[in-house]
C-alpha atoms as one frame of an Amber mdcrd trajectory, in Angstrom:
protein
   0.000   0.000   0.000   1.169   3.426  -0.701   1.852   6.240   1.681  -1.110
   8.574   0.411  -3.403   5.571   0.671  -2.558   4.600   4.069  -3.264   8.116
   5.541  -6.454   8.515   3.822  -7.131   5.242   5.356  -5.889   6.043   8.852
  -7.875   9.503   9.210 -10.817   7.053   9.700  -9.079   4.346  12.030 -11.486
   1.383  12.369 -11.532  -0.741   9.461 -14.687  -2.175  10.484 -16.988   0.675
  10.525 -14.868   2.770   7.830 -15.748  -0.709   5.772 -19.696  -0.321   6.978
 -20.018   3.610   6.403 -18.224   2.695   2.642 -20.670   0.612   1.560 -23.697
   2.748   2.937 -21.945   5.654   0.943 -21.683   3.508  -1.864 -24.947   2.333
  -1.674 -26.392   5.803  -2.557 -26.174   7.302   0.907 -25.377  10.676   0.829
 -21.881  11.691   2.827 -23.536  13.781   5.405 -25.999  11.102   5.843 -23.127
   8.579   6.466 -21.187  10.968   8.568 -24.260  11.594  10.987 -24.443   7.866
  11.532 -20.820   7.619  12.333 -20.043  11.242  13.425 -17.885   9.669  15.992
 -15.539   7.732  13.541 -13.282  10.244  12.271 -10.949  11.770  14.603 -11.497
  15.602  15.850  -7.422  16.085  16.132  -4.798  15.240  14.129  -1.370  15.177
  15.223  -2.571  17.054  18.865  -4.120  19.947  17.103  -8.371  20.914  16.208
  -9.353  19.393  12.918 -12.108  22.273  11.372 -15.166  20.049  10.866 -14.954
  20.940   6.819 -11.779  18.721   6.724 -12.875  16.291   9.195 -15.262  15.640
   5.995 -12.259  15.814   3.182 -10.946  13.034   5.336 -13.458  11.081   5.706
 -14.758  11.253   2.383 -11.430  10.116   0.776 -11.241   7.627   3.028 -14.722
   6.300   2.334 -13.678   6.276  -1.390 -10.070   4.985  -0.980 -11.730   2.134
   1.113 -14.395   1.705  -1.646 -11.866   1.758  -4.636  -8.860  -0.504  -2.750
  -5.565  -0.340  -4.888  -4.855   2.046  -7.115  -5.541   1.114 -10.872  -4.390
   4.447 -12.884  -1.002   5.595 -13.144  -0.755   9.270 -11.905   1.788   9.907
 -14.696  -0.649   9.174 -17.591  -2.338  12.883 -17.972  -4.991  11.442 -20.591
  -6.344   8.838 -18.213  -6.467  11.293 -15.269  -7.782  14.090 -16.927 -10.476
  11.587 -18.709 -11.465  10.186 -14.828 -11.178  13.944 -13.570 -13.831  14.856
 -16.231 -16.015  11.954 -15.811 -16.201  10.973 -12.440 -14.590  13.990 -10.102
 -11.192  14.773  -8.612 -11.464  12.473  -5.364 -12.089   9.764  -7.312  -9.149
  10.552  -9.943  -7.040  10.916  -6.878  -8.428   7.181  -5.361  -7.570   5.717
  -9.058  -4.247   6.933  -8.841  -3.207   6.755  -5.084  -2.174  10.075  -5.825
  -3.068  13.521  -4.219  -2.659  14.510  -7.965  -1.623  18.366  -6.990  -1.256
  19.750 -10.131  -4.940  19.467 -10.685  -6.232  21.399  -7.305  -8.094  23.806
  -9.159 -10.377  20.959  -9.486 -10.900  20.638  -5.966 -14.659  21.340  -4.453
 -15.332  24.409  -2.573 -14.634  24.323   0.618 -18.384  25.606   1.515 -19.237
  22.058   0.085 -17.497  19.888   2.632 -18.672  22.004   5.447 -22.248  21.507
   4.230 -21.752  18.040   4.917 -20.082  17.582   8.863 -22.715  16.671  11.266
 -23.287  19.820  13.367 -21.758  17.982  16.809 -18.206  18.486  14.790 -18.607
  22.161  14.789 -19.326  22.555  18.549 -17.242  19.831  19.153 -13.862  22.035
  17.285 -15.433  24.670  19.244 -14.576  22.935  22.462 -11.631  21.723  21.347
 -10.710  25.344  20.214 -11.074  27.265  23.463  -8.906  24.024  25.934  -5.953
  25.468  23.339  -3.563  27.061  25.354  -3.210  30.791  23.945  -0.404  32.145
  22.664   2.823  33.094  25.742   2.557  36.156  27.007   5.419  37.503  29.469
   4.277  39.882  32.638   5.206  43.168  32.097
């Protein structure tokens, strides 16, 4: 497995119900619909800091479609093929297909407003929370 497909795979840690949510999503569910089931499955930090809720949902939803697709079947490096899957099917799944975070192409990427449309509204008071137990920048006593 590659390195960009094990982290999308990691920012939703159990197999078992990243494997359940996939094939709801799959299935037809929308994402939000799958991420209110399992609002609890995709971690609110990431490497000891807040994750804002409208990434909490870019990882998730790769993951969901990384889990969905398994290995990689495209070759980043062929343009034609990418653009061709870009065009037909979407960015996150070009970037699934490849393994790749395919950067040249972020203009493709989905506005932002998008993702946040889709976190379950406990993310946002939970990053909220999370937020203010931040310890706030040193100050010195004058």
């Amino acid at each position: 497995m590659n390195f960009v497909v094990a982290r999308r795979l990691e920012k939703w840690p159990s197999a078992e119900t990243r494997a359940e949510a996939a094939r709801m999503f799959n299935s037809g569910a929308s994402l939000a619909e799958v991420l209110r089931r399992y609002h609890d499955a995709v971690p609110n930090q990431w490497k000891g800091k807040p994750v804002e809720p409208a990434r909490r949902v870019i990882y998730a939803h790769y993951a969901l479609l990384q889990e969905i697709q398994g290995d990689p079947d495209v070759d980043p490096a062929d343009a034609a093929n990418v653009e061709r899957i870009i065009r037909e099917d979407g960015l996150p799944r070009a970037c699934v297909r490849t393994g790749s975070a395919l950067t040249r192409y972020r203009n493709e990427w989905p506005r932002l407003s998008w993702y946040r449309g889709q976190a379950p509204e406990c993310w946002t008071t939970e990053y909220e929370v999370l937020l203010s137990a931040e310890p706030g920048p040193a100050t010195t006593p004058s």
